[in-house]
PAFI-796116 format. One record per residue (C-alpha): residue number from 1; residue in one letter; x, y, z. Coordinates in steps of 0.02 Angstrom, whole numbers, padded with zeros to 5 digits. Layout:
PAFI-796116
<atom k="NUM" r="A" u="X" v="Y" w="Z"/>
...
END
This chain:
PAFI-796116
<atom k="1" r="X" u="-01243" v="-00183" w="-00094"/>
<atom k="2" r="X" u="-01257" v="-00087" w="-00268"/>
<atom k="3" r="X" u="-01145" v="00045" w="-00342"/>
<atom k="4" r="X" u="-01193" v="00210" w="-00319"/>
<atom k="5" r="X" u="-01317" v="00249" w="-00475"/>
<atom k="6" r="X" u="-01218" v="00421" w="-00483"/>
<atom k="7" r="X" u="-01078" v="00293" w="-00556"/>
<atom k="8" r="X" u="-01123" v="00201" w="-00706"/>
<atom k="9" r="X" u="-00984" v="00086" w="-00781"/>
<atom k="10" r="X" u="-00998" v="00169" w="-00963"/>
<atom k="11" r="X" u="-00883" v="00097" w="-01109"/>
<atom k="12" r="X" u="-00695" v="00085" w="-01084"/>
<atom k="13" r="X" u="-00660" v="00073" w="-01282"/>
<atom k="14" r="X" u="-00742" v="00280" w="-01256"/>
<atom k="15" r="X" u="-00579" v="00335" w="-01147"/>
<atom k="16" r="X" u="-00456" v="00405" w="-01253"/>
<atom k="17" r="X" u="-00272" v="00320" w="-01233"/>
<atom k="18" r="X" u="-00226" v="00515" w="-01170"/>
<atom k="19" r="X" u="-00323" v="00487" w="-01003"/>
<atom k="20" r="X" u="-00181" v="00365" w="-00953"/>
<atom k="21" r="X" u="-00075" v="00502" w="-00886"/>
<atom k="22" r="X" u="00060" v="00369" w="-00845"/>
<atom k="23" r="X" u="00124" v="00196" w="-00855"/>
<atom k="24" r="X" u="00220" v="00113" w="-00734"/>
<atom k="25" r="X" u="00314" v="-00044" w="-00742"/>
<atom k="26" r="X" u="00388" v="-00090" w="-00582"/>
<atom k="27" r="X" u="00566" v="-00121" w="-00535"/>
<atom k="28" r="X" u="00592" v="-00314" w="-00467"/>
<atom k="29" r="X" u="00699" v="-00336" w="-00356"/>
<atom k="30" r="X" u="00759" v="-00530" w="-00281"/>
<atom k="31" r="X" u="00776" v="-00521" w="-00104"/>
<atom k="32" r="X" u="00852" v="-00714" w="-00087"/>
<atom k="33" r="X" u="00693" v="-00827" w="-00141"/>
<atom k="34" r="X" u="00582" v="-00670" w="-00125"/>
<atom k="35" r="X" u="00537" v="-00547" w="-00253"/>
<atom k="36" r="X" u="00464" v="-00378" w="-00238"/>
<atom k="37" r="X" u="00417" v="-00270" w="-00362"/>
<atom k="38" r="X" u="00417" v="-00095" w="-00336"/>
<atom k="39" r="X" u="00280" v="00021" w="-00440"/>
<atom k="40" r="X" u="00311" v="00182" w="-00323"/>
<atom k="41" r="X" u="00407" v="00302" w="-00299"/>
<atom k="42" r="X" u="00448" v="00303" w="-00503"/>
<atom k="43" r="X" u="00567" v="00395" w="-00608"/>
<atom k="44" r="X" u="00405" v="00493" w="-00689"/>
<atom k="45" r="X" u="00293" v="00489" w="-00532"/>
<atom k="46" r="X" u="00328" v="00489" w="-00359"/>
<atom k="47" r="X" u="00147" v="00490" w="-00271"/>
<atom k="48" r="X" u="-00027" v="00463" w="-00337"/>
<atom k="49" r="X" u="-00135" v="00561" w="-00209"/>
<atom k="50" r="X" u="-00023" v="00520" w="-00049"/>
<atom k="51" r="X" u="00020" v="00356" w="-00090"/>
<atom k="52" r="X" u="00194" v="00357" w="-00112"/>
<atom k="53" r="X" u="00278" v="00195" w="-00093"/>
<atom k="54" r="X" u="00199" v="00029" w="-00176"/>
<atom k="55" r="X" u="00281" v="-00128" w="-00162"/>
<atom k="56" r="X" u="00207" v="-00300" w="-00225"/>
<atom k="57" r="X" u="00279" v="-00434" w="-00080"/>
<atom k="58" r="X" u="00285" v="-00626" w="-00203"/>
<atom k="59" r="X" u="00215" v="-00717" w="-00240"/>
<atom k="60" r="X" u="00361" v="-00812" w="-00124"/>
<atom k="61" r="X" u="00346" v="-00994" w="-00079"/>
<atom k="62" r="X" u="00444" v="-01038" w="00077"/>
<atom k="63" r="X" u="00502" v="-01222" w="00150"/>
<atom k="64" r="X" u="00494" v="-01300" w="00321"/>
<atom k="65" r="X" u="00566" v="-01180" w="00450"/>
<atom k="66" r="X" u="00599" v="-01036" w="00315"/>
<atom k="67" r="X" u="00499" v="-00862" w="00315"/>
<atom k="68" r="X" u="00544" v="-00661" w="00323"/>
<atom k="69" r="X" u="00616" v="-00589" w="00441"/>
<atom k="70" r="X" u="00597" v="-00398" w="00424"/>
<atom k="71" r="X" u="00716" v="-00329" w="00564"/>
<atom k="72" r="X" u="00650" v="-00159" w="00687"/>
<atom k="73" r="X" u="00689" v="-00021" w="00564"/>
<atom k="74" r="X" u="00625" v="00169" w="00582"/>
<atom k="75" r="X" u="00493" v="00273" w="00491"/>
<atom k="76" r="X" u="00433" v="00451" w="00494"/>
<atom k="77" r="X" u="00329" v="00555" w="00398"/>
<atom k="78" r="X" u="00208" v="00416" w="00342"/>
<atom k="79" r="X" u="00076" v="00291" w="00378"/>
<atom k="80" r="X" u="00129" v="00088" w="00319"/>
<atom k="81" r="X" u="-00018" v="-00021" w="00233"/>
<atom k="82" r="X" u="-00016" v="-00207" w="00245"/>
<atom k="83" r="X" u="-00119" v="-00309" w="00132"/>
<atom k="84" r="X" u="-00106" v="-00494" w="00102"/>
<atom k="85" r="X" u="-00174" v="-00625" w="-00028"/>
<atom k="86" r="X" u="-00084" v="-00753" w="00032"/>
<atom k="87" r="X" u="-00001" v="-00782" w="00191"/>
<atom k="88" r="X" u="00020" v="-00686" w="00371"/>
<atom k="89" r="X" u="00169" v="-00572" w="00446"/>
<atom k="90" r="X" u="00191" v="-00528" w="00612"/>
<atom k="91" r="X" u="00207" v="-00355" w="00650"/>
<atom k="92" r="X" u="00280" v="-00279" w="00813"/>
<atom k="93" r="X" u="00316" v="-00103" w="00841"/>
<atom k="94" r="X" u="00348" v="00030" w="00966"/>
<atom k="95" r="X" u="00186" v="00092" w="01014"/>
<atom k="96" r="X" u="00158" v="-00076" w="01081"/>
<atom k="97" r="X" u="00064" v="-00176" w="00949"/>
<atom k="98" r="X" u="00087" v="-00369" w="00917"/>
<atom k="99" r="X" u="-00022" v="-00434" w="00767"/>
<atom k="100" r="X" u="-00035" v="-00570" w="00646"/>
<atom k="101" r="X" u="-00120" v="-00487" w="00487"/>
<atom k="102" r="X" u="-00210" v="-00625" w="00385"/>
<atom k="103" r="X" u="-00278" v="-00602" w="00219"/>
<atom k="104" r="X" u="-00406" v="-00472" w="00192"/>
<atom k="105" r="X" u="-00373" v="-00386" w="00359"/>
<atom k="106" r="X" u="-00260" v="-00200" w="00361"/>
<atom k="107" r="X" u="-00141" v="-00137" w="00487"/>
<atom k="108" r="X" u="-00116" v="00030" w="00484"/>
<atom k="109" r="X" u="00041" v="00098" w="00576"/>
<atom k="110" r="X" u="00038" v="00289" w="00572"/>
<atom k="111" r="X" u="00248" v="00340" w="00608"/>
<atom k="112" r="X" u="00210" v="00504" w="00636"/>
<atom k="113" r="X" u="00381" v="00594" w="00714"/>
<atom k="114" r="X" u="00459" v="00424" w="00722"/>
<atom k="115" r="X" u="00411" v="00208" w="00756"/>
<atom k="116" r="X" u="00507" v="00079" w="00725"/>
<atom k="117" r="X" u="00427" v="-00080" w="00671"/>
<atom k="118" r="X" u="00462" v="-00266" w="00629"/>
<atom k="119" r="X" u="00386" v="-00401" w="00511"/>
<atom k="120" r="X" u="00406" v="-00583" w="00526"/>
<atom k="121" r="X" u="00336" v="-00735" w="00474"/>
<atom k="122" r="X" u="00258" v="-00821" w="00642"/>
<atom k="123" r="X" u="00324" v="-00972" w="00705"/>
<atom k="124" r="X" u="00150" v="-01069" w="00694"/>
<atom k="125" r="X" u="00179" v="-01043" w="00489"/>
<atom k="126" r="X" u="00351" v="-01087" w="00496"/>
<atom k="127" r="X" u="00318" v="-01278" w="00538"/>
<atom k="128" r="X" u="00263" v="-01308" w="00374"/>
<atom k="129" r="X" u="00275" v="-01258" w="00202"/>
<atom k="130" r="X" u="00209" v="-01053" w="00168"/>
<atom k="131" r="X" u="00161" v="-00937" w="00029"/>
<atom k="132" r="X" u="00169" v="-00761" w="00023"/>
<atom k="133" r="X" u="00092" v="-00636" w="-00070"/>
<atom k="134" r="X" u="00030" v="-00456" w="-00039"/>
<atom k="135" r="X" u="00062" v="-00281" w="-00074"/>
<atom k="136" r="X" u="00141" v="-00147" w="00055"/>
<atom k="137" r="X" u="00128" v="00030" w="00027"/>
<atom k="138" r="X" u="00162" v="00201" w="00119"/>
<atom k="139" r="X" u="00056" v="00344" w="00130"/>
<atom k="140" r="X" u="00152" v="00528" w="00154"/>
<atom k="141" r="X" u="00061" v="00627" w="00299"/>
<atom k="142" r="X" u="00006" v="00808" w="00273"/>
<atom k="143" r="X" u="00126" v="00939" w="00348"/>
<atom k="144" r="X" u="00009" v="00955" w="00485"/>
<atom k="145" r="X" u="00025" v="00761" w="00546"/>
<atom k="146" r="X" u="00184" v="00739" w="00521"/>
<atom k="147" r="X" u="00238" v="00775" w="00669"/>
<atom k="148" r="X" u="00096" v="00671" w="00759"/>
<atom k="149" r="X" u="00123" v="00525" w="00898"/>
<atom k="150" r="X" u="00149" v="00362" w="00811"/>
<atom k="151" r="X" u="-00025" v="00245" w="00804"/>
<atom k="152" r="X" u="-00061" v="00085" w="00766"/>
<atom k="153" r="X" u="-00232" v="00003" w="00708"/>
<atom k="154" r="X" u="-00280" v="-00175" w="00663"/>
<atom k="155" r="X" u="-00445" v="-00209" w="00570"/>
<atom k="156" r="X" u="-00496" v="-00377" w="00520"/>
<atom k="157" r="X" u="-00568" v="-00416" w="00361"/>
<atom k="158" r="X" u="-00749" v="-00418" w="00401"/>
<atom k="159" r="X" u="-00721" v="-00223" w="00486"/>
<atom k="160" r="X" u="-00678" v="-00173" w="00300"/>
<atom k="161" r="X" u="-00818" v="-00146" w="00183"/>
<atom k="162" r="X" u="-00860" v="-00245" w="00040"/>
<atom k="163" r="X" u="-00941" v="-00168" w="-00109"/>
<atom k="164" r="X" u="-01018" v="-00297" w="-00239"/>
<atom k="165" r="X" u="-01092" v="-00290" w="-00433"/>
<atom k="166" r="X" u="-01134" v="-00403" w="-00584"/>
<atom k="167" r="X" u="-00930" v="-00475" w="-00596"/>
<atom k="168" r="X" u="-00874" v="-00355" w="-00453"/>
<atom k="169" r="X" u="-00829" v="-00375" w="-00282"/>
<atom k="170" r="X" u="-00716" v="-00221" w="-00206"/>
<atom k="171" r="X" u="-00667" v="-00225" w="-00036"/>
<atom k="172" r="X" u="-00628" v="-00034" w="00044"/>
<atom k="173" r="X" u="-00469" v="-00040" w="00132"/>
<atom k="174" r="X" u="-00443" v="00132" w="00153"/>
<atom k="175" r="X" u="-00526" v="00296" w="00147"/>
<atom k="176" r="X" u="-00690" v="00311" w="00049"/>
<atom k="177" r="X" u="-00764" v="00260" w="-00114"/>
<atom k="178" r="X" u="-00948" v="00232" w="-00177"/>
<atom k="179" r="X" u="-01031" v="00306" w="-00022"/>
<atom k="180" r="X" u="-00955" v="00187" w="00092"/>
<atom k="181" r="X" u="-00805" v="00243" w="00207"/>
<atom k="182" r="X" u="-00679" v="00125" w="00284"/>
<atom k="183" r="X" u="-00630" v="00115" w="00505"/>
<atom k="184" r="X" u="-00449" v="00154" w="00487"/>
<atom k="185" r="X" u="-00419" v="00332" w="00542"/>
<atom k="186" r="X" u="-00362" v="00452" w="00387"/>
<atom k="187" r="X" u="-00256" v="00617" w="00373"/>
<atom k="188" r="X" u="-00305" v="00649" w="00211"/>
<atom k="189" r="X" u="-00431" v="00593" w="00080"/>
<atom k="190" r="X" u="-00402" v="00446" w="00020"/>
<atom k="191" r="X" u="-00461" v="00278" w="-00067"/>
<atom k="192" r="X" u="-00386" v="00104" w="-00072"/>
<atom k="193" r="X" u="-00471" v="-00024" w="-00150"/>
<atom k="194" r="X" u="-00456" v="-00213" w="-00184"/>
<atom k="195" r="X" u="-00552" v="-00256" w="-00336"/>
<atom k="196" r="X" u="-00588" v="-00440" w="-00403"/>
<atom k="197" r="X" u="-00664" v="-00451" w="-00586"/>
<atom k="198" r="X" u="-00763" v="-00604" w="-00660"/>
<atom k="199" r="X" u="-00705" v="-00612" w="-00850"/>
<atom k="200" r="X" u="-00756" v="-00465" w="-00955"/>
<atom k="201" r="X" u="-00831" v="-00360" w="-00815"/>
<atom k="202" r="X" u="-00824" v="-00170" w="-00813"/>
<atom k="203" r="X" u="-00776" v="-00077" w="-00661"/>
<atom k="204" r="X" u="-00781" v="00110" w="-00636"/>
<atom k="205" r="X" u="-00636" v="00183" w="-00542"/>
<atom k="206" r="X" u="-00715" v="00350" w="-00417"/>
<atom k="207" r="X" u="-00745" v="00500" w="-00516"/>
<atom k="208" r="X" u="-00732" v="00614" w="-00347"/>
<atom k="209" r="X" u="-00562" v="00590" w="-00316"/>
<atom k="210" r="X" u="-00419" v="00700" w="-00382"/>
<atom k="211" r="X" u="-00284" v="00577" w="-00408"/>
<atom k="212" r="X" u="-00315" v="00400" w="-00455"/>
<atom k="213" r="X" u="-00227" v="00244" w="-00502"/>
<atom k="214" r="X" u="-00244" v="00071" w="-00542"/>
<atom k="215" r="X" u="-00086" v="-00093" w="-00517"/>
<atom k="216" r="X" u="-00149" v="-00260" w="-00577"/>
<atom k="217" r="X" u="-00102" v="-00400" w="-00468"/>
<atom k="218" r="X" u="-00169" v="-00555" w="-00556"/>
<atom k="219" r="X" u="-00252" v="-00562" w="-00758"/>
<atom k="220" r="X" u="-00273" v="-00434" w="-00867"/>
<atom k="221" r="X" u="-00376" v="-00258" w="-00884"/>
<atom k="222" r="X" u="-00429" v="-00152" w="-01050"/>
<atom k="223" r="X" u="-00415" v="00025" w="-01072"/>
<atom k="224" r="X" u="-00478" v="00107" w="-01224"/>
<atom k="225" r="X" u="-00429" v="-00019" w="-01311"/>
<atom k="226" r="X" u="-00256" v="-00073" w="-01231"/>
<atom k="227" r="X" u="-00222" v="-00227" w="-01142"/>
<atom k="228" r="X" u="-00129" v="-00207" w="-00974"/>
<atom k="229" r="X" u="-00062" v="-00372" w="-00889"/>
<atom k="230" r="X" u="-00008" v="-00416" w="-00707"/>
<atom k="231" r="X" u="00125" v="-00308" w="-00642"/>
<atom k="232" r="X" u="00081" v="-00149" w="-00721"/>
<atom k="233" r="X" u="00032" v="00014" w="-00634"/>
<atom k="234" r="X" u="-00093" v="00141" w="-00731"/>
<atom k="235" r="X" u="-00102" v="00334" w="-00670"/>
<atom k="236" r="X" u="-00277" v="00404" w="-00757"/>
<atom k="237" r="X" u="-00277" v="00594" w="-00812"/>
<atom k="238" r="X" u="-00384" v="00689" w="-00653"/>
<atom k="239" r="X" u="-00560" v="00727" w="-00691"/>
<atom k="240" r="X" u="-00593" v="00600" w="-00844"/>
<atom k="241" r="X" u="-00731" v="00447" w="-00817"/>
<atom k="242" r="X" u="-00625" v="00296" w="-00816"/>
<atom k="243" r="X" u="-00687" v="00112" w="-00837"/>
<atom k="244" r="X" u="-00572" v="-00038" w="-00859"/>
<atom k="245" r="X" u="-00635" v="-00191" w="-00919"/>
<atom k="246" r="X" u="-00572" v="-00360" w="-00867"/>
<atom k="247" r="X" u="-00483" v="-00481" w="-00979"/>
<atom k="248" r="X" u="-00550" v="-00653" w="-01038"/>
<atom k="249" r="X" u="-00476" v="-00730" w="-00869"/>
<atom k="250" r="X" u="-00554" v="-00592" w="-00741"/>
<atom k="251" r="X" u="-00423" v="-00481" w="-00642"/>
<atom k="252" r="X" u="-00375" v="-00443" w="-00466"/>
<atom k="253" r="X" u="-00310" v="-00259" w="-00448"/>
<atom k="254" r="X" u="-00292" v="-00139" w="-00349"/>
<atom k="255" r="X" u="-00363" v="00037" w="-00355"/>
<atom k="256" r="X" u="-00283" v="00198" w="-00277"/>
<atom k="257" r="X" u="-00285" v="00374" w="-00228"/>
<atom k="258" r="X" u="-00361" v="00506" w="-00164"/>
<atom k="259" r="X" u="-00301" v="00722" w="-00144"/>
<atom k="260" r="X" u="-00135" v="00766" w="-00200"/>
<atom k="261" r="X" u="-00021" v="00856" w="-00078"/>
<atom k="262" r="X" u="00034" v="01010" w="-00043"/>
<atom k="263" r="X" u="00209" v="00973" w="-00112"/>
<atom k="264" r="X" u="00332" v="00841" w="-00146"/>
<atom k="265" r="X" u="00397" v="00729" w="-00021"/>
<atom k="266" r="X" u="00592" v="00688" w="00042"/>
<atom k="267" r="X" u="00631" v="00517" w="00021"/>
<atom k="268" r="X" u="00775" v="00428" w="00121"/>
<atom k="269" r="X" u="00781" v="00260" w="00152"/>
<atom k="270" r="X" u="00643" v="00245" w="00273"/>
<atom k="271" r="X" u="00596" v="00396" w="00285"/>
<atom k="272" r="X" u="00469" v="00531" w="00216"/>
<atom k="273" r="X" u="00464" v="00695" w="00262"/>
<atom k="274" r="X" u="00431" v="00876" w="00163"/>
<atom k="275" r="X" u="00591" v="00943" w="00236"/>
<atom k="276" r="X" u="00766" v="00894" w="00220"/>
<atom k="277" r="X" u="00819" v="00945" w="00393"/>
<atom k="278" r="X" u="00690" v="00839" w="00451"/>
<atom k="279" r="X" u="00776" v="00674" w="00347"/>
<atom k="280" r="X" u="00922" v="00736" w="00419"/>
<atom k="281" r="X" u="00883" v="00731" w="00604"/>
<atom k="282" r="X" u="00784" v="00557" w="00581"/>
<atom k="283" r="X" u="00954" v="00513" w="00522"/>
<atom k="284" r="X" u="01039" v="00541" w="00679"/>
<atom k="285" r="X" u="00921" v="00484" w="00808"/>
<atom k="286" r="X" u="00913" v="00335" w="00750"/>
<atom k="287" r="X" u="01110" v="00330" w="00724"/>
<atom k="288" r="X" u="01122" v="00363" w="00920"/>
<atom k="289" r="X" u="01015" v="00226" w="00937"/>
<atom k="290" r="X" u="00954" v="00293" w="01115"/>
<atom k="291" r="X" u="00796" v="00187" w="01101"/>
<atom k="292" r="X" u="00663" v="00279" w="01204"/>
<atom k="293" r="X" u="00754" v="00471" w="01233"/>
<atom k="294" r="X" u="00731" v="00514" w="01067"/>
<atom k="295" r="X" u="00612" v="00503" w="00922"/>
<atom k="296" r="X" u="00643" v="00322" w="00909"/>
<atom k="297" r="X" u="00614" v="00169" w="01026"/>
<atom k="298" r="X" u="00608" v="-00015" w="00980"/>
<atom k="299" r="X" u="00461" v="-00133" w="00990"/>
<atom k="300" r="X" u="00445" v="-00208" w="01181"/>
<atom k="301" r="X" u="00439" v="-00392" w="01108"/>
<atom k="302" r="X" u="00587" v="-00396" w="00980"/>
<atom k="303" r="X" u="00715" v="-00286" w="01055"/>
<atom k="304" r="X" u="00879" v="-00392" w="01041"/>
<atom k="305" r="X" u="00928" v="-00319" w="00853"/>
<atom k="306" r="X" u="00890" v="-00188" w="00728"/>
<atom k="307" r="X" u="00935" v="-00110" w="00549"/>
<atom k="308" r="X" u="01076" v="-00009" w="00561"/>
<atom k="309" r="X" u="01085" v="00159" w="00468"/>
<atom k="310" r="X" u="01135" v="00137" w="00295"/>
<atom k="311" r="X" u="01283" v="00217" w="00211"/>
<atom k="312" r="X" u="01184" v="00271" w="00060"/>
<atom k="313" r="X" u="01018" v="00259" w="00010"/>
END
């Protein structure tokens, strides 16, 4: 399908270098033979729309027998994305769910007033050599969801729409963007988008959302005039017409964003939530760990351990 003749590419070089509002470089972090690097929450921004959390997962390359091995551990407050390039996890959590995600497919776990979830590598993968590489992110609820049942929803990667140009192929993993609207259930508007360039294509990001942002995964993108490689997270001024161009070697990026909210969020370890008496109580149910009388239970299929409460964040 075509983009929506209301959205014509334009120039890049005609953006002024003002309508990058700001520039993140993530923080990376080595996890023991895994990196992640972390774009969101920053020291200058903390959300763009509701996203609030974005974490790039490798790329990791894992031997016979090796994988991750995310333990149960709470959330509140927020809805988790999982996106993979590479590689599959296995998530289990307390509503019930057990799912391989595979490249190009979404789970969605909505926390709500509390779930507790794990993420493994499945056995099947470990027999062999693995590679990893994806990007997680969280996705603050509106004060009137946040105190919502936990849900949990799976779509597979031919559920998610795929939006296609000269150079362009986007695929719509959340929310809506270019007149087409994505299955997963939303609390607020939103759009998540992963975007492949061919060499020297344009792309226009949504001009009808209020907050917007762009974190290259793979090549390079130009913005009036400025070269922006892998790694790097762009937040665009709201309300100007922004198209990024792809580098001589294409890109892969993603795009972001959607309505700001009401406020800012409370962040504590796991947790988001737009009170701190709220943090605080998360705190100590899980803390009593009475899995199943309180806000937290663990998933029925890994039950026999859990991440403990830390002493700091």
């Amino acid at each position: 399908m075509s983009w929506n003749p209301a959205l014509a590419p334009g120039c890049p070089d005609e953006i002024g270098p003002d309508a990058i509002e700001t520039l993140i470089i993530p923080r990376a972090r080595d996890l023991g033979g895994f990196e992640v690097r972390r774009a969101l929450p920053a020291p200058k921004r903390q959300m763009v729309g509701p996203f609030i959390f974005f974490d790039q997962m490798g790329p990791a390359e894992f031997l016979t027998n090796q994988g991750i091995d995310v333990r149960p551990h709470p959330h509140i407050g927020l809805g988790t994305v999982t996106y993979l390039y590479r590689g599959s996890f296995q998530h289990r959590d307390s509503t019930g769910a057990d799912q391989i995600i595979t490249p190009g497919a979404l789970n969605w776990m909505v926390a709500g007033r509390g779930v507790t979830h794990s993420e493994r590598s499945p056995e099947a993968v470990r027999q062999g050599p693995s590679s990893l590489l994806g990007i997680q992110t969280w996705i603050a609820l509106p004060d009137s969801h946040e105190d919502m049942a936990p849900a949990f929803e799976h779509h597979g990667k031919d559920a998610l729409p795929v939006i296609r140009d000269t150079g362009i192929e986007a695929r719509l993993i959340l929310g809506r963007a270019y007149g087409e609207t994505a299955p997963a259930t939303m609390y607020s508007d939103t759009f998540y988008l992963d975007v492949t360039l061919d060499p020297r294509a344009r792309f226009p990001l949504p001009a009808d959302h209020e907050d917007r942002g762009i974190y290259v995964t793979e090549g390079s993108i130009r913005i009036a005039g400025q070269d922006f490689e892998a790694g790097q997270m762009m937040v665009f001024r709201p309300g100007d017409a922004i198209t990024v161009q792809a580098g001589d070697r294409g890109a892969r990026l993603m795009a972001l964003g959607g309505e700001t909210l009401n406020g800012p969020r409370h962040i504590w370890w796991n947790f988001v939530a737009s009170s701190r008496e709220r943090i605080e109580e998360a705190k100590r149910q899980w803390q009593a760990e009475r899995w199943g009388q309180g806000w937290f239970d663990l998933p029925p299929t890994d039950r026999a351990e859990h991440i403990p409460l830390p002493e700091r964040n």
